[in-house]
C-alpha positions in Angstrom: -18.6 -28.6 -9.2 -15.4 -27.1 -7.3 -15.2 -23.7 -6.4 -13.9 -21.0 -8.3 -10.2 -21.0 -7.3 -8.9 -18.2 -5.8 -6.1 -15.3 -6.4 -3.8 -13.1 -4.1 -3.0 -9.7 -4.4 -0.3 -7.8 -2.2 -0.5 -3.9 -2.5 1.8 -1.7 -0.5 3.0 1.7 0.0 6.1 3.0 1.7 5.6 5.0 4.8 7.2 8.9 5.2 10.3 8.4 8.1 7.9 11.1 10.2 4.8 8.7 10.1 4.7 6.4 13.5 3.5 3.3 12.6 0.9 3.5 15.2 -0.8 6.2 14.1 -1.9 4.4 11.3 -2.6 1.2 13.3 -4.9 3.2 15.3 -6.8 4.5 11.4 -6.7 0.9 10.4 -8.4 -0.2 13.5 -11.1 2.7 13.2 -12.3 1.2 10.2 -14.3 4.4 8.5 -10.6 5.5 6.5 -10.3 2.6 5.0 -13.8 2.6 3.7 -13.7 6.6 3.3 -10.2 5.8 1.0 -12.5 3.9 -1.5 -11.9 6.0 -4.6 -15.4 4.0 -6.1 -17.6 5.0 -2.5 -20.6 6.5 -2.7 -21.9 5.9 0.6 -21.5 3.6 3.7 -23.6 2.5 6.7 -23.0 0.3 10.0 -25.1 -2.6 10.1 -25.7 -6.0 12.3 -23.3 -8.7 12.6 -25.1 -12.3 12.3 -22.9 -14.4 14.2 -23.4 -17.0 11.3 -21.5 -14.3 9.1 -18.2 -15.0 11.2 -18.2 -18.3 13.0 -17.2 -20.4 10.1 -14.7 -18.4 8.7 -11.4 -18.7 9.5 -9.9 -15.7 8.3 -11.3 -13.8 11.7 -8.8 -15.2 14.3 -9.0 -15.1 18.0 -6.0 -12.5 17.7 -8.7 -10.1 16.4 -11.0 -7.5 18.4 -14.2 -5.3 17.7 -16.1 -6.7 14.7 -17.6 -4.4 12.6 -20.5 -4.7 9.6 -20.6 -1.8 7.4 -22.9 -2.3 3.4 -20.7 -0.6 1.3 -21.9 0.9 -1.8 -19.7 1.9 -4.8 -19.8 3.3 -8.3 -17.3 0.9 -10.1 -16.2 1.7 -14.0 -16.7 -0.5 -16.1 -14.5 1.1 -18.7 -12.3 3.6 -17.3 -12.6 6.7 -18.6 -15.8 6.9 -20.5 -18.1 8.7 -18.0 -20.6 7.8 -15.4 -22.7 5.2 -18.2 -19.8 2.7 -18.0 -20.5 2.4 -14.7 -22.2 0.0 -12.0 -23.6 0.3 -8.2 -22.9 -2.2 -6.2 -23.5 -2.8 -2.6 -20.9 -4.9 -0.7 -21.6 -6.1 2.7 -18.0 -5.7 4.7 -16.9 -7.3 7.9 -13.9 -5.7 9.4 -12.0 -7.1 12.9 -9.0 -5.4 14.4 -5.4 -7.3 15.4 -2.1 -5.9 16.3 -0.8 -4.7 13.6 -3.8 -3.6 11.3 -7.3 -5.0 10.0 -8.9 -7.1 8.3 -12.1 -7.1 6.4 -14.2 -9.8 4.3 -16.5 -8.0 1.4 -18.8 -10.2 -0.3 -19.4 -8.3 -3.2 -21.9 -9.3 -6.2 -21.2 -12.4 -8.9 -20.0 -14.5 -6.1 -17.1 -12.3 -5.5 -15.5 -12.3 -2.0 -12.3 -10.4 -1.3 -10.9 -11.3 2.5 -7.9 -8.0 3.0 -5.3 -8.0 5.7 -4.4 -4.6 6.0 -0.9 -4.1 8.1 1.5 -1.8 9.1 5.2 -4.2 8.4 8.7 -3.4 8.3 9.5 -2.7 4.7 10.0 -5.9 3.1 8.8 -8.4 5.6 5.5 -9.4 3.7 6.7 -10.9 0.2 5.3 -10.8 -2.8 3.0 -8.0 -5.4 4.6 -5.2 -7.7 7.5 -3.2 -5.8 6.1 0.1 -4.0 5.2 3.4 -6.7 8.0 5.5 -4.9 6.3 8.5 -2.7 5.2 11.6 -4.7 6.4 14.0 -2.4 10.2 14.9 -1.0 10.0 13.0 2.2 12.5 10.3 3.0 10.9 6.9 3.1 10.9 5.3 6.3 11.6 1.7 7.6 7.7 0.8 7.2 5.2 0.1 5.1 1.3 0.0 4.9 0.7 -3.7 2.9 -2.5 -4.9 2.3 -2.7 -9.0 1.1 -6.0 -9.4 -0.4 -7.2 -13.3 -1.5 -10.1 -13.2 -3.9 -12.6 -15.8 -4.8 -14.4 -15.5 -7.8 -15.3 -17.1 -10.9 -12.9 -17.0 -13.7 -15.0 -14.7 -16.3 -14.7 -12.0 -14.1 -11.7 -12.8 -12.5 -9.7 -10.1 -15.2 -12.3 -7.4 -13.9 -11.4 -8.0 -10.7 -7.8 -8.0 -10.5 -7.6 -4.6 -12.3 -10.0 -2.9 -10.5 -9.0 -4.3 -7.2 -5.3 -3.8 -8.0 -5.7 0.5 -8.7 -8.7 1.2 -6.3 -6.7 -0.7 -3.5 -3.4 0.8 -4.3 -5.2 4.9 -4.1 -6.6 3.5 -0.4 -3.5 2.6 1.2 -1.5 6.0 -0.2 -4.7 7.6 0.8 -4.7 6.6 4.9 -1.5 7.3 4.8 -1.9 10.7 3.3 -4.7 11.2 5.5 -2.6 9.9 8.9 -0.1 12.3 7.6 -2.2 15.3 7.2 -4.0 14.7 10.6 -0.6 14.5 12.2 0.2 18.0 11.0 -3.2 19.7 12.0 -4.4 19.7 8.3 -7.8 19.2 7.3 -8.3 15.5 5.8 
């Protein structure tokens, strides 16, 4: 029997002209906002890396630094909008390794669903593909970058509708959320 065949999914959001790009670099390589971004998280710890977790696996290159294990756990709906009984907890082991311009992360979540993110800070339009950016909310001028995150996702092809839509919105609230939180901490503003 093959594998199930897997999907990609970019996600971006434009950058405010007033946000360096290393600043959020420097969030993406402390791990915790991305994680903290979650709008599903309930609650997050560190745990051990077994080197078996990572040896094999390509996607962490030898352009990365500090590997990190966190088990993620998250209250995902089911069906949006119906309250806390559509709902189900699920823990998700996450691997997360730093590289120049961002992170990356491998979460093996549950029903043989694994999700391998690159998370990057680009020049606006150098990473192709996914929907065009939801223009900012507030008045600031866009600058030249953007946060992008290019997700591949293996899983079976019941799920697979599931999983796009929930990956899709979640994923699109964490990226405006680091960089809505790199904003405010530039600023002095509580996050």
């Amino acid at each position: 029997m093959s594998p199930p065949p897997t999907f990609n999914v970019v996600t971006r959001v434009p950058l405010p002209a007033y946000l360096v790009p290393e600043a959020v670099v420097a969030a993406l390589h402390a791990y915790i906002p991305l994680i903290e971004a979650n709008p599903h998280l309930q609650s997050y710890e560190r745990r051990p890396i077994s080197l078996d977790e990572v040896v094999d696996d390509a996607f962490f290159r030898d352009d990365g630094h500090k590997l990190q294990a966190f088990r993620v756990h998250h209250r995902i709906p089911i069906i949006p909008g119906v309250g806390s009984w559509a709902t189900k907890d699920v823990v998700v082991p996450c691997i997360f390794q730093s590289f120049e311009y961002g992170a990356r992360c491998r979460a093996d979540a549950q029903a043989g669903v694994t999700v391998w993110s690159s998370y990057e800070v680009r020049p606006r339009g150098q990473v192709v593909g996914g929907e065009p950016p939801c223009p900012p909310t507030g008045a600031e001028p866009e600058g030249d970058f953007e946060l992008v995150e290019v997700a591949t996702i293996n899983c079976g092809s019941l799920v697979k509708p599931f999983v796009r839509r929930s990956l899709a919105g979640a994923h699109q609230e964490i990226l405006q959320r680091v960089a809505d939180d790199v904003a405010r901490s530039l600023m002095g503003q509580p996050i």
